[in-house]
N, C-alpha and C positions, 0 to 999 in steps of 0.2 A: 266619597261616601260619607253619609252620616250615621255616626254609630247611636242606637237605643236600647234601654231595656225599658219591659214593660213591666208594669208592677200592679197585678190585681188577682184579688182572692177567687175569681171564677174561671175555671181553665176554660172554660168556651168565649170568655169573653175575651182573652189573653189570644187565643187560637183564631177567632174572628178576626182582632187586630191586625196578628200578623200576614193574615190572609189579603187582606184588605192594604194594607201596606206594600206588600210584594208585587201586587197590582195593581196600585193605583201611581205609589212610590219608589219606585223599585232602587233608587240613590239612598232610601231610611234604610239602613240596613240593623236587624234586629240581633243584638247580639248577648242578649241575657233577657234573664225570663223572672217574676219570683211571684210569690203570693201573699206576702202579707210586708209587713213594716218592717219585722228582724230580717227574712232574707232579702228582702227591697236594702235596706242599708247594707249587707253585705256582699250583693251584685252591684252597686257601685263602688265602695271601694275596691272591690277588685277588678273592675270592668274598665271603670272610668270613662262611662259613656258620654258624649254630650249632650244628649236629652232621654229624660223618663217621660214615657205614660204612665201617666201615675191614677191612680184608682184613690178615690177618695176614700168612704168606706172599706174597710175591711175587719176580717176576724178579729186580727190582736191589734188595733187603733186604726187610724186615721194616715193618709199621705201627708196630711200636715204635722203628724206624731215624726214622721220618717224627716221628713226637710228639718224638721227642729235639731236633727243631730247636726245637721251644714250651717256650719255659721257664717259661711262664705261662700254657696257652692257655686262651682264649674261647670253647672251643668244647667238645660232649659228644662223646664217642666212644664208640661200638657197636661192638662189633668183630665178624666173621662170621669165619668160618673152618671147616676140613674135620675140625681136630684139638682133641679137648678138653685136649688137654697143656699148653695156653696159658691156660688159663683162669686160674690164679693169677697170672698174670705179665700178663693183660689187668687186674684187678683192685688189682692193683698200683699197677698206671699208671692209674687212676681212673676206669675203664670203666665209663658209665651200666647198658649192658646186654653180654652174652656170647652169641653167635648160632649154632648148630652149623650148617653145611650137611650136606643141602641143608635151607634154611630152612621152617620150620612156621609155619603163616599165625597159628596163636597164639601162639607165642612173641615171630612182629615184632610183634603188636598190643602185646605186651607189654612189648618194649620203646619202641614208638611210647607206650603211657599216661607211663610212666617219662620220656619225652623233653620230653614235656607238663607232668607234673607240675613237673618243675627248670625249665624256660620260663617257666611262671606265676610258679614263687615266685623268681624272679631278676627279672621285670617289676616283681612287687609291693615286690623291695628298690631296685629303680630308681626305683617312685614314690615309696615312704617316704622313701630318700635325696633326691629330687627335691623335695618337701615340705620335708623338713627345711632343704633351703637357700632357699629360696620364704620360710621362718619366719624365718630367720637375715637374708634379702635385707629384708626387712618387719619390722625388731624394730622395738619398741616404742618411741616414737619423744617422743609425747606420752602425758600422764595428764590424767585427771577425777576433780577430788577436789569432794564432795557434804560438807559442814557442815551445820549446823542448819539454817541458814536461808541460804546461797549454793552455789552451784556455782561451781568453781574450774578454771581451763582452764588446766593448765603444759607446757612443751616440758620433757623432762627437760632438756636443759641447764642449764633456771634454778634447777634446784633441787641445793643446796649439800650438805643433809643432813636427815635425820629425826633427832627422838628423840621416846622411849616417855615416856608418861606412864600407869601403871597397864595399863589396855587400851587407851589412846587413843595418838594421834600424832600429835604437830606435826613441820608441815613446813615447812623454813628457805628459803625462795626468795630469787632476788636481786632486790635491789630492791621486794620486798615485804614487809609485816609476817608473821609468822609465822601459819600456818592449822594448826587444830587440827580433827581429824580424831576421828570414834569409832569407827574399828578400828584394830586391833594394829601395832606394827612388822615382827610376821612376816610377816601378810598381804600386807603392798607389799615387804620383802624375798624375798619368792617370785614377784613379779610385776614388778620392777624388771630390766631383764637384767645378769646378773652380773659382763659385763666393762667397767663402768662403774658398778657400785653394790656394795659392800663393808659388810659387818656386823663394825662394828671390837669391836663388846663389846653384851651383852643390849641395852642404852637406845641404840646409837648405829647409821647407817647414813650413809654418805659416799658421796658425788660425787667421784669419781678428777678430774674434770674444777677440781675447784675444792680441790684440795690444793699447797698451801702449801711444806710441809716434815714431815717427821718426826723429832722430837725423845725423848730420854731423857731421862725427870725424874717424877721420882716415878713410875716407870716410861714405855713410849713411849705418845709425844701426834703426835694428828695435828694439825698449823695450817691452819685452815678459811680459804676466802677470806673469810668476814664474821670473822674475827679470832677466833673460837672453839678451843676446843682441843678435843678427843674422844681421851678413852681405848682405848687397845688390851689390850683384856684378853689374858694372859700365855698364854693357851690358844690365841688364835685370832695371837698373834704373828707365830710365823714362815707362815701363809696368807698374811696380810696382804703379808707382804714377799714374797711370791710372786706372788700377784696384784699389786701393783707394779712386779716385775719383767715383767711380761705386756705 
């Protein structure tokens, strides 16, 4: 269901509405009522509907008197009205749909599909955003590294840094002896999450968590907690000291 209030200074024209809605629409569902621009802004913040019919004219101003209080709002606006003079200046101000009276049962369908469409696809960036931090709440936490002949169970924490051999990769864990691996360093650099793992140069990938110091010498070295140095290639330099600063 989609929630509305209607906002116009003629009760027959308010009462038409809903009439026409319940039968043509019957998913709008009408849940506040008002007749001028003070109680029009005071049925939405309390309502918090997702779309007004909003009436242009009225006794005490205008619908666009009433939108001037939202400097951001939440909600679609339809506007109806007697006069097409407004129509640029509905449009203006962001109007999903532009209503003449008295209203045409196809035109509100009309704008009822249009109210639906922006519903849906404002849902679906609620759930993509809602996913996306569900992925970010759930990153990756631990890894399974498969060798010849073992399987390897690590938390990323223990692990200090990769590097490339050819297409293979060892992997520096603490506390462990080194595990070599037969895929690439890209492959777990794309699957590693990035604000804890760092591709300091083609052969090397670090653990922020197990960094040392960064040094200049013979251009800059990162100092690994197992006492290794790793090169910062001259390209990926200033990333590097930006993701540090992160």
């Amino acid at each position: 269901m989609i929630s509305v209030v209607i906002v116009d200074d003629e009760a027959l024209a308010r009462a038409t509405l809903k009439s026409m809605l319940s039968e043509l629409c019957p998913d709008i569902r009408v849940i506040g009522e008002a007749n001028g621009v003070t109680t029009g802004i005071r049925e939405v913040l309390g309502k918090k509907p997702d779309a007004l019919f909003l009436d242009v004219q009225m006794e005490d101003g205008t619908g666009f008197d009433l939108l001037d209080q939202f400097s951001a709002p939440e909600f679609s606006v339809i506007f109806t009205t007697g006069f097409d003079r407004f129509a640029v200046s509905a449009f203006e101000n962001n109007a999903l749909h532009y209503l003449l009276k008295p209203l045409h049962p196809n035109k509100l369908q009309e704008a009822c599909n249009r109210l639906r469409e922006k519903n849906q696809q404002e849902k679906l960036s609620q759930r993509l955003n809602g996913a996306r931090e569900d992925i970010r709440g759930n990153e990756l936490k631990n890894i399974t590294l498969r060798s010849s002949n073992e399987i390897h169970f690590l938390k990323l924490q223990q692990i200090i840094r990769l590097e490339s051999l050819d297409n293979c990769t060892f992997f520096y864990p603490v506390d462990r002896k080194r595990i070599f691996i037969t895929k690439t360093i890209r492959e777990y650099e794309k699957m590693l999450p990035n604000n804890q793992f760092f591709r300091t140069h083609q052969s090397h990938v670090i653990n922020r968590n197990h960094v040392l110091k960064v040094v200049k010498e013979d251009g800059w070295q990162v100092l690994m907690s197992d006492g290794h140095s790793v090169p910062i290639s001259r390209r990926r330099n200033a990333d590097f000291l930006e993701w540090m600063d992160e």
